[in-house]
C-alpha positions as CSV (number, residue, x, y, z in Angstrom):
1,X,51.9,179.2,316.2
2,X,51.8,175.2,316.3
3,X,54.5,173.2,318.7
4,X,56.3,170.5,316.5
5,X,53.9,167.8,316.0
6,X,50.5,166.6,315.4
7,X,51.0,164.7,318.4
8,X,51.8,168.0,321.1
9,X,48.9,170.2,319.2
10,X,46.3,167.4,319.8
11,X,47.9,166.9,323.5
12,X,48.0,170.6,324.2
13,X,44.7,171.5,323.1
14,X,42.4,169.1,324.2
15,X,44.0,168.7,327.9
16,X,41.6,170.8,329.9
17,X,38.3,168.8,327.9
18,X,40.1,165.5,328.8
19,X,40.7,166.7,332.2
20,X,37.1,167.7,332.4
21,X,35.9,164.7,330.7
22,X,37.1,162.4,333.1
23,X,36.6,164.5,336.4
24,X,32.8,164.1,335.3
25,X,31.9,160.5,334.0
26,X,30.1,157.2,335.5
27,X,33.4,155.7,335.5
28,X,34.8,157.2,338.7
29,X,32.6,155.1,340.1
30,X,34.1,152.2,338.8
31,X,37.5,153.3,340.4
32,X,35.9,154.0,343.9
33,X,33.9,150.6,343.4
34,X,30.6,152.5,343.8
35,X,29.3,152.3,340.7
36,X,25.4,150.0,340.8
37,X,24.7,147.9,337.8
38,X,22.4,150.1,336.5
39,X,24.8,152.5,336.9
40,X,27.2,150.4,334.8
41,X,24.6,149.9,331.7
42,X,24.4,153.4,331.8
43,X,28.2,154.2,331.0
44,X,28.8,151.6,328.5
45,X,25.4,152.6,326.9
46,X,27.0,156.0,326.8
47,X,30.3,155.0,325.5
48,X,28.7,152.8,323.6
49,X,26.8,156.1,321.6
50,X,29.9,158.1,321.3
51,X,32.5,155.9,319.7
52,X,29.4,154.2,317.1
53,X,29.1,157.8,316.0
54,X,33.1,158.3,315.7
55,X,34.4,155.1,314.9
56,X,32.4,154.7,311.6
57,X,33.4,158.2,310.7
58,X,37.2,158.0,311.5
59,X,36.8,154.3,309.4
60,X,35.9,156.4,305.9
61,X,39.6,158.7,306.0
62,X,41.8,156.1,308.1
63,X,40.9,152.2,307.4
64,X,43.8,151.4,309.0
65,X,43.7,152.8,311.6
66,X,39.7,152.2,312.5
67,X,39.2,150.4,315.3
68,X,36.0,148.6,316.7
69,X,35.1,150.0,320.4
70,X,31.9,150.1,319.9
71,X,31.5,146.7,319.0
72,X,33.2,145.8,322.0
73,X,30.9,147.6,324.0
74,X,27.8,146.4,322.1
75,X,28.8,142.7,323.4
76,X,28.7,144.1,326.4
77,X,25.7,145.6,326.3
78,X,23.8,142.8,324.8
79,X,25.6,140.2,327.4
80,X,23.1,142.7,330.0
81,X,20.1,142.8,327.9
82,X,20.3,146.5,326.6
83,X,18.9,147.2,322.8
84,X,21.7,148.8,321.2
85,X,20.0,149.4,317.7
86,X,21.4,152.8,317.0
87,X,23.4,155.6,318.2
88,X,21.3,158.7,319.1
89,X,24.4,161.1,318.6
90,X,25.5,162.0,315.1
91,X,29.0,163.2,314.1
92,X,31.0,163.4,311.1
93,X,34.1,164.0,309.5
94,X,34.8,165.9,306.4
95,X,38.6,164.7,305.7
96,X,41.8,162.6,306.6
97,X,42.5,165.5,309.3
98,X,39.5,165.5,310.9
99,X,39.3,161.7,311.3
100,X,42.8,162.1,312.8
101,X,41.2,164.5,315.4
102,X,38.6,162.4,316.2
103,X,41.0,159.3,316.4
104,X,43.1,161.0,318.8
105,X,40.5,161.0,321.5
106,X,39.1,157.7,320.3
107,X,42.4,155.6,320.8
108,X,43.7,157.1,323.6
109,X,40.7,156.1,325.7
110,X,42.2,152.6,325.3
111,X,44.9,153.6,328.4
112,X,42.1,154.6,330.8
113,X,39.8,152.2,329.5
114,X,42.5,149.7,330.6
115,X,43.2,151.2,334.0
116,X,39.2,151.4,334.4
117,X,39.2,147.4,333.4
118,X,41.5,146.2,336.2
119,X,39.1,147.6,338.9
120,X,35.5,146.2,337.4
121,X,35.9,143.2,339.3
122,X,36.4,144.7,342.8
123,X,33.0,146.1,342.5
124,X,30.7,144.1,344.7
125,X,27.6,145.3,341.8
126,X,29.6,144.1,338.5
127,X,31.6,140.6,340.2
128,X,28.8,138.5,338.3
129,X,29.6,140.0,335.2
130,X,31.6,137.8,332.4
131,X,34.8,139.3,331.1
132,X,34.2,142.9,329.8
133,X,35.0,143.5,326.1
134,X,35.9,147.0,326.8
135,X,36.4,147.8,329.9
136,X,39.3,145.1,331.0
137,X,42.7,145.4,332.3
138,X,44.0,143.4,328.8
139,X,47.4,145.1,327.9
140,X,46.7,144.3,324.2
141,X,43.8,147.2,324.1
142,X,46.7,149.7,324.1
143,X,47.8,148.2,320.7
144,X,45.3,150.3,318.3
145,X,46.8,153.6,320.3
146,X,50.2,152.3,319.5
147,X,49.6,152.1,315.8
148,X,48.4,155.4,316.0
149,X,51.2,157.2,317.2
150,X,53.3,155.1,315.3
151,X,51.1,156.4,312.5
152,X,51.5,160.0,313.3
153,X,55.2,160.2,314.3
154,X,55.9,158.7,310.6
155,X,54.3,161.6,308.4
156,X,54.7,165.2,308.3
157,X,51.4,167.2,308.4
158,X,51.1,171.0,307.5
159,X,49.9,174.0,309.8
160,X,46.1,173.9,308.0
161,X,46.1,169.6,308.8
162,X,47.2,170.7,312.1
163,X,44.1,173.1,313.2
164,X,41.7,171.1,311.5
165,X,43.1,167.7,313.4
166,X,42.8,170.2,316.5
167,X,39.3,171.1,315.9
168,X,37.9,167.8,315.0
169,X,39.3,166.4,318.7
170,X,37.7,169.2,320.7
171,X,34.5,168.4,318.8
172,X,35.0,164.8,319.4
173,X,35.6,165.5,323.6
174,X,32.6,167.7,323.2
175,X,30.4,164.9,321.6
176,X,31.5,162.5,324.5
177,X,30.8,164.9,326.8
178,X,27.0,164.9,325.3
179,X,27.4,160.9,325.7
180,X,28.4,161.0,329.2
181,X,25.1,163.1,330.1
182,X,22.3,160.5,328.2
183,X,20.3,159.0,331.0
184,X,18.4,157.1,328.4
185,X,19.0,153.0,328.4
186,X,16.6,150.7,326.3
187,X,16.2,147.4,327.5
């Protein structure tokens, strides 16, 4: 029923959501240089929602593998003036294999978020901007996804860690999908 790993089952069953996901999203905008500054607040406020909600969850089952986007994002934030008290999406996970569900879709982000970086300063509406904590073209950001995989190529994980690994990362690309459509900023 499963393909070998952890790693093809996440792949394989979130692809059409990441697909989706990143059809639909402010950050195009980034990659065509359209995107206003406004615009801008808006996607990292967004981002910003999604992994607060995830990250802290993902932190309880895998410390070492918890990684601190949203704190990068919150500078960012700040640095433009936006209130970033609290997160108005809620999520949770329930066990080791959920949290490596949601990580899956948390540290991969770190290869588009890269690839988003290296364009932010080709848009005339963001060339003022200081040195973005998360979206930059700084190679090291692709460490954390590194770790994981190194993580999940070095364990064996059973059919029933599998589905519920599977589950939590569709729920995860489901809750950044509800991100990606708050209009809401506070400033």
């Amino acid at each position: 029923m499963f393909p070998k790993t952890m790693l093809e089952n996440l792949r394989n069953a979130t692809s059409e959501q990441h697909k989706a996901l990143e059809k639909d999203n402010l950050a195009n905008k980034i990659m065509d240089h359209s995107i206003s500054l406004e615009e801008y607040k808006r996607l990292l406020f967004q981002n910003y929602a999604a992994y607060a909600a995830c990250e802290k969850e993902v932190k309880k089952f895998l410390p070492e593998q918890a990684s601190n986007k949203y704190l990068k994002l919150k500078k960012d934030l700040e640095v433009l003036r936006v209130n970033v008290t609290e997160t108005p999406l809620k999520f949770q996970c329930e066990n080791k294999a959920e949290a490596i569900g949601a990580a899956y879709v948390l540290e991969g982000s770190a290869m588009g978020g890269m690839i988003i970086g290296k364009e932010v300063s080709f848009c005339d509406s963001l060339k003022t901007l200081p040195e973005q904590q998360f979206f930059n073209a700084n190679r090291t950001n692709i460490k954390e996804w590194n770790n994981y995989l190194k993580f999940l190529r070095n364990r064996e994980f059973s059919g029933k860690e599998i589905e519920s690994a599977v589950k939590k990362a569709k729920e995860t690309f489901d809750l950044f999908e509800k991100a990606f459509k708050l209009e809401h900023v506070n400033y």
